[in-house]
KEMAR-579741 format. One record per residue (C-alpha): residue in three letters; x, y, z. Coordinates in steps of 0.05 Angstrom, whole numbers. Layout:
N
volum, px, py, pz
ala, X, Y, Z
...
//
This chain:
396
volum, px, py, pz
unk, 0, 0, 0
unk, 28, 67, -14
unk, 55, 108, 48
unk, 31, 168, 33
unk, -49, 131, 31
unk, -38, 102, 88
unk, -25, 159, 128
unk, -72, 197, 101
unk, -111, 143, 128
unk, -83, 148, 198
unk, -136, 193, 229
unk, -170, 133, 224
unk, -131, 90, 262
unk, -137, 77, 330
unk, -78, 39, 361
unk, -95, 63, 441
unk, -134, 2, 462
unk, -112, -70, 463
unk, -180, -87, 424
unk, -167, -40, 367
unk, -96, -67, 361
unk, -117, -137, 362
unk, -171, -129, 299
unk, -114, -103, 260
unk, -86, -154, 201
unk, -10, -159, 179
unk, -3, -129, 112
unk, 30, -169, 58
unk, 66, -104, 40
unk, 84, -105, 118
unk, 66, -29, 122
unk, 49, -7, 194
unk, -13, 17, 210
unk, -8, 93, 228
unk, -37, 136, 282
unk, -26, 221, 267
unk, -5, 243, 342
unk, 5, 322, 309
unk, 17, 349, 249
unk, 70, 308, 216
unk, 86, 256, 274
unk, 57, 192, 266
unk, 60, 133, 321
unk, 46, 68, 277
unk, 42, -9, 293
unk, 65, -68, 257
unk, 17, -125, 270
unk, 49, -205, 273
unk, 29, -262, 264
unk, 37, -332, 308
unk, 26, -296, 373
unk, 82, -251, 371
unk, 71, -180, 403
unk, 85, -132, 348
unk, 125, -75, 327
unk, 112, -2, 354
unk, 151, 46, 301
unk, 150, 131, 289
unk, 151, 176, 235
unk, 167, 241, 227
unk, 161, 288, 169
unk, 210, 340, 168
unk, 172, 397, 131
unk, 245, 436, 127
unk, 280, 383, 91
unk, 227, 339, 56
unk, 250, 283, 91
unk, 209, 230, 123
unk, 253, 191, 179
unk, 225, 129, 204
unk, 244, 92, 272
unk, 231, 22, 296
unk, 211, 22, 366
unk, 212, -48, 388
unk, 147, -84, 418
unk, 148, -53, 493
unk, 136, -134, 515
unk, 166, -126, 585
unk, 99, -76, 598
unk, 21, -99, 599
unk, -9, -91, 536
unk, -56, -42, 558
unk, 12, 4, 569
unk, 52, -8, 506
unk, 11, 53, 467
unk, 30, 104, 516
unk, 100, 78, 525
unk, 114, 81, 456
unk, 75, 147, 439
unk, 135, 172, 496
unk, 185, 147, 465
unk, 161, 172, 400
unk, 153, 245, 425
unk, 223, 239, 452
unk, 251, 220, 384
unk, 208, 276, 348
unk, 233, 325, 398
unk, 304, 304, 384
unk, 291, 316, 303
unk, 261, 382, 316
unk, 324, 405, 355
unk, 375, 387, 296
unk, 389, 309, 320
unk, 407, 250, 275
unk, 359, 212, 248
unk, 409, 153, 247
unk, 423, 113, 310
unk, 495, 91, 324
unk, 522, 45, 379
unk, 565, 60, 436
unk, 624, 23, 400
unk, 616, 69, 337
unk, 612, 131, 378
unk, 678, 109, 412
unk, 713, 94, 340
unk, 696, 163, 321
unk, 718, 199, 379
unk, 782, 152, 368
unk, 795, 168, 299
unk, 868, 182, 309
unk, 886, 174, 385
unk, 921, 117, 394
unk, 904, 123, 472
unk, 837, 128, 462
unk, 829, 67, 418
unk, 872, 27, 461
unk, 832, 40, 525
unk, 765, 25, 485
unk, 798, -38, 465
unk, 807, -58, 536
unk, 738, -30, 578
unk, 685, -19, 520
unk, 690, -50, 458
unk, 690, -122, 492
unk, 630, -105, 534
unk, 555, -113, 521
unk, 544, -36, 525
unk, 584, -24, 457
unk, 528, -60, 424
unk, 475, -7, 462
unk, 455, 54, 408
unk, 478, 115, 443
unk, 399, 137, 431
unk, 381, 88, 474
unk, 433, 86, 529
unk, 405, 97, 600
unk, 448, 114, 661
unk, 434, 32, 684
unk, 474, 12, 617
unk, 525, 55, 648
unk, 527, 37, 718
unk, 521, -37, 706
unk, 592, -18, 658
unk, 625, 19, 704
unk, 612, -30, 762
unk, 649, -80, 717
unk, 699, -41, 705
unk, 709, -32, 778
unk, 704, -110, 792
unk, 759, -127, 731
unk, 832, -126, 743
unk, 879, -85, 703
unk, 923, -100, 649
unk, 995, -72, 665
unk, 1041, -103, 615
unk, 1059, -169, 588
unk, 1126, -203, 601
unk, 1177, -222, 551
unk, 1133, -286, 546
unk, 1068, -250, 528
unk, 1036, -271, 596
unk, 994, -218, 621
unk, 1009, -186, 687
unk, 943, -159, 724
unk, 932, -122, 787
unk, 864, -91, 815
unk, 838, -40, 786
unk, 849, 25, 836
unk, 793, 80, 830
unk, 846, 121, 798
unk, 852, 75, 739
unk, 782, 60, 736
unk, 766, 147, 730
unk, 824, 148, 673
unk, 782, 94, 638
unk, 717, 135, 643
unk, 751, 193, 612
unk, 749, 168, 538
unk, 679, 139, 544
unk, 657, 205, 574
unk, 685, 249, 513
unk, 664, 198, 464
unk, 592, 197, 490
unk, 596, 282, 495
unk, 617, 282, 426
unk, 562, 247, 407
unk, 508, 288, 447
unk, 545, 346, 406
unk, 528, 303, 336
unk, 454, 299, 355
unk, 463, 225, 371
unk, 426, 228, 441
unk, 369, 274, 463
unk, 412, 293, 538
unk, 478, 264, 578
unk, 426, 236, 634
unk, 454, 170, 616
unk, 522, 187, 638
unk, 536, 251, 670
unk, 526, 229, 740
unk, 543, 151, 723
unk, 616, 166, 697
unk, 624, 226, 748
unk, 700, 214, 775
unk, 712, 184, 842
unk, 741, 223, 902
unk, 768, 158, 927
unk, 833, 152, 876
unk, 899, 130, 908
unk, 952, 181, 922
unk, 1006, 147, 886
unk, 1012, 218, 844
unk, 1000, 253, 911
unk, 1072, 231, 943
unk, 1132, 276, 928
unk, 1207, 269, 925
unk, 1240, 327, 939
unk, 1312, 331, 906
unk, 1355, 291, 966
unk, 1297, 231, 959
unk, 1316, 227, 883
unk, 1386, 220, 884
unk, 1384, 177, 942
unk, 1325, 125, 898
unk, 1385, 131, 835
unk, 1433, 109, 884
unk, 1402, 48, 893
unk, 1380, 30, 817
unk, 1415, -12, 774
unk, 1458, 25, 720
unk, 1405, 20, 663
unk, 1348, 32, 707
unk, 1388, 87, 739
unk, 1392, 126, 675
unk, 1329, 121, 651
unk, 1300, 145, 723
unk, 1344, 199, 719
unk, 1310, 216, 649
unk, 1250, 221, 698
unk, 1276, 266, 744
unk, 1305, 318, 688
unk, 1240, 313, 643
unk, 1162, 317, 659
unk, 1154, 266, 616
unk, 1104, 203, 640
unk, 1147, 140, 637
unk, 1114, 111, 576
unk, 1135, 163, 540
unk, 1207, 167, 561
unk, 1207, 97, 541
unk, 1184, 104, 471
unk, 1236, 160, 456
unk, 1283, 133, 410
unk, 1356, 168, 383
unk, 1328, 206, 325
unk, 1278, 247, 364
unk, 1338, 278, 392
unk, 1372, 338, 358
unk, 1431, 350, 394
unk, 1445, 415, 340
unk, 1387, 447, 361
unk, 1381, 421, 433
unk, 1317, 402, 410
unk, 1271, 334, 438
unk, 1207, 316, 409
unk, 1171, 276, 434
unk, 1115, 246, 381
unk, 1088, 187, 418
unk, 1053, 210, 486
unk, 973, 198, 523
unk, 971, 279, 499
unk, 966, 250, 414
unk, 998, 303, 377
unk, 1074, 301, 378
unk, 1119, 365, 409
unk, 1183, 399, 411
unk, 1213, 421, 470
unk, 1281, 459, 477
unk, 1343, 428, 523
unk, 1404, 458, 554
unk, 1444, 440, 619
unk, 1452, 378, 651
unk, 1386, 353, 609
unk, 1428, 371, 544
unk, 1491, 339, 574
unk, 1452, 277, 599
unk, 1415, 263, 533
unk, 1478, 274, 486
unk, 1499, 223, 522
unk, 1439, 169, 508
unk, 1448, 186, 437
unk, 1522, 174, 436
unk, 1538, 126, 373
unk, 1460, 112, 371
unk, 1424, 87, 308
unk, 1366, 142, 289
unk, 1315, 80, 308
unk, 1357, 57, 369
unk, 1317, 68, 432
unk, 1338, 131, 467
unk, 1336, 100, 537
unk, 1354, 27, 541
unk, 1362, -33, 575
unk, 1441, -56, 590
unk, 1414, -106, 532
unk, 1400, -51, 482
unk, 1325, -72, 488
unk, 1277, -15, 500
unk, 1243, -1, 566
unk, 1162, -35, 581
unk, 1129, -13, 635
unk, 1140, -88, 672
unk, 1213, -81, 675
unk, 1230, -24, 715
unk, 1177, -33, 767
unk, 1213, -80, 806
unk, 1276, -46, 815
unk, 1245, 22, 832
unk, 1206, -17, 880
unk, 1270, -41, 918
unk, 1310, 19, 907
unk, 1254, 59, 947
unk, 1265, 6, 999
unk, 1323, 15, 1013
unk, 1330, 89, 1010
unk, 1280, 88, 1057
unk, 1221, 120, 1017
unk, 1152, 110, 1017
unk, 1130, 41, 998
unk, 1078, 72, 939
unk, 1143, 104, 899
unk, 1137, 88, 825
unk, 1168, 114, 760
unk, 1101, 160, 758
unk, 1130, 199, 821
unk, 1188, 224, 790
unk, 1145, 266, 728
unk, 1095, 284, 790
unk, 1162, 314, 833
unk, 1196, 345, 773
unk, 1123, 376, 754
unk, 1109, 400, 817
unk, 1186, 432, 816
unk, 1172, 464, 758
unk, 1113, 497, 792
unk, 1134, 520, 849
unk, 1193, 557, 811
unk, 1143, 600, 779
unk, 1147, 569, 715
unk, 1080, 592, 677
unk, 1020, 531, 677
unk, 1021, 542, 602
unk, 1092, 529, 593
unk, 1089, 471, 648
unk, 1020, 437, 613
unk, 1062, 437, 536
unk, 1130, 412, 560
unk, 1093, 356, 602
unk, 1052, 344, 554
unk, 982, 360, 583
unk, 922, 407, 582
unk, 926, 465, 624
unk, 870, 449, 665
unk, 898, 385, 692
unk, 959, 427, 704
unk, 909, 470, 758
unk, 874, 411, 780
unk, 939, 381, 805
unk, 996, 427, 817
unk, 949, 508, 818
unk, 949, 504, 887
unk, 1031, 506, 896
unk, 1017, 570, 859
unk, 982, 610, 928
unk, 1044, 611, 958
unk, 1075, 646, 915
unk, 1019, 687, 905
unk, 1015, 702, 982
unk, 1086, 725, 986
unk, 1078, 772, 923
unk, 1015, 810, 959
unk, 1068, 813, 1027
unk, 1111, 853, 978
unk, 1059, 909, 964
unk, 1068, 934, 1033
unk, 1088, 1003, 1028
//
């Protein structure tokens, strides 16, 4: 039967009471049966046959572009009969209200919302690979995510253990997830699902704005600080190679991983000039050397290979996260340091030195390679200090 007939028709059509629904026949053309709600927003119904339910679907005629969208509703069969009509007349309403405000008219899943806000971060894409994209909520449309889809995910997120590296025979080495990790892992989903509230993909963020709201309970492994006598006493106690890529640490804001992926040709000893192109930040940067950093990175580069890693092991093998744990574990040991030291506490100490010399949070977010804000977050407060003792000097 042609469309437009039938809802011309649809004045006619009553789809409110379980009786009307149940006189209706399935069309061999399977055309639903249409109910006008308002002036171009139709509710319609999609009788079955051999006892099933149903199908409840919408359409919407969008008078601005000529185009007439059309959404499958499902059969509402977890709610009485007598219920489904004004269930899916709400849901309908919802969707026409999301047209009318500029949305998309096609519905994507969670996983395709997180390859697009992945398109080119590395970081991204490798977290999704870990927490979403193996999870029954990347097959949920982001259109019809509610905040229990995201709970129930974030719960097992909470309950999984944490991938930290893989040993030199590719067996996995866990450990529990701390709230810490688990709020890093919320932070890509969190974009990802913004990004698509921004593309007209979902009507609000009710789903997730309190659901993947950040925990106040994270560990203070980035809260401990090593002042300069703590650092060269933890060096003292490191193994040569481990030694000089902790002292990397302690003369660049760098985060370990990327320390670790530096190799010789990123280094321009001409121009006293690092980049560093691999990083959680994505895009690559430059940042300018001189002193002992120029002096100690001249010589990692010494007779180096352009690909030769930068910072190696005594083997000439490049740095994984696994492999300097240990020994930074027992070097902090025996210097007498607290027992939550890691690699991670040297870029937190050297940051935080950087701060409190007065070194701009600009300048301090691009050399570390992060956004400004996280730079106030963590380190704005070293700032009132300083701030304190420039307001003594107004005294006349």
């Amino acid at each position: 039967m042609d469309t437009q007939k039938t809802l011309r028709k649809a004045r006619a059509i009553d789809l409110h009471t379980v009786e009307s629904r149940d006189k209706l026949r399935p069309r061999a053309s399977k055309e639903p049966y249409w109910q006008k709600l308002s002036s171009g927003r139709y509710l319609g119904f999609r009788p079955s046959s051999g006892g099933r339910l149903g199908t409840w679907l919408a359409r919407f005629n969008d008078v601005d572009t000529g185009k007439k969208p059309c959404r499958t509703l499902g059969d509402f069969g977890t709610v009485p009969a007598s219920k489904r009509f004004d269930m899916a007349k709400r849901e309908a309403e919802a969707w026409f209200d999301h047209l009318s405000g500029g949305g998309a008219t096609e519905s994507i899943s969670v996983r395709q919302a997180c390859e697009r806000y992945a398109d080119g971060n590395t970081e991204a894409s490798g977290r999704f690979a870990r927490t979403v994209y193996g999870d029954p909520i990347a097959r949920v449309l982001v259109s019809k995510l509610t905040r229990t889809h995201v709970q129930n995910w974030r719960k097992r997120l909470e309950e999984s253990p944490a991938l930290v590296a893989k040993n030199p025979k590719g067996k996995p080495i866990y450990r529990t997830r701390s709230p810490a990790t688990v709020n890093r892992d919320m932070v890509p989903l969190r974009a990802a699902l913004n990004l698509a509230l921004d593309h007209g993909d979902a009507l609000n963020d009710q789903a997730w704005r309190v659901a993947l709201r950040p925990t106040k309970k994270a560990d203070g492994r980035r809260n401990i600080y090593l002042d300069k006598a703590q650092r060269r006493a933890l060096l003292e106690y490191l193994p040569d190679d481990v030694r000089a890529f902790a002292r990397g640490l302690c003369l660049l804001p760098l985060r370990p991983g990327a320390l670790a992926a530096l190799v010789a040709g990123d280094f321009d000893a001409r121009r006293s000039e690092l980049v560093i192109g691999r990083d959680k930040a994505g895009e690559g940067r430059a940042i300018l050397v001189e002193g002992e950093t120029l002096t100690m990175l001249k010589a990692q580069a010494r007779h180096k290979l352009p690909a030769a890693p930068l910072f190696a092991r005594a083997d000439g093998v490049a740095w994984k996260a696994y492999m300097w744990k240990d020994a930074i574990k027992a070097a902090a040991k025996k210097a007498k340091l607290p027992a939550d030291v890691v690699a991670y506490t040297l870029r937190h100490s050297t940051i935080t030195d950087l701060v409190q010399a007065g070194l701009d949070l600009l300048t301090v977010a691009q050399v570390s390679g992060t956004s400004v804000a996280m730079i106030e977050k963590h380190y704005g407060h070293l700032q009132r200090n300083r701030a304190a003792q420039a307001l003594a000097g107004l005294a006349l």
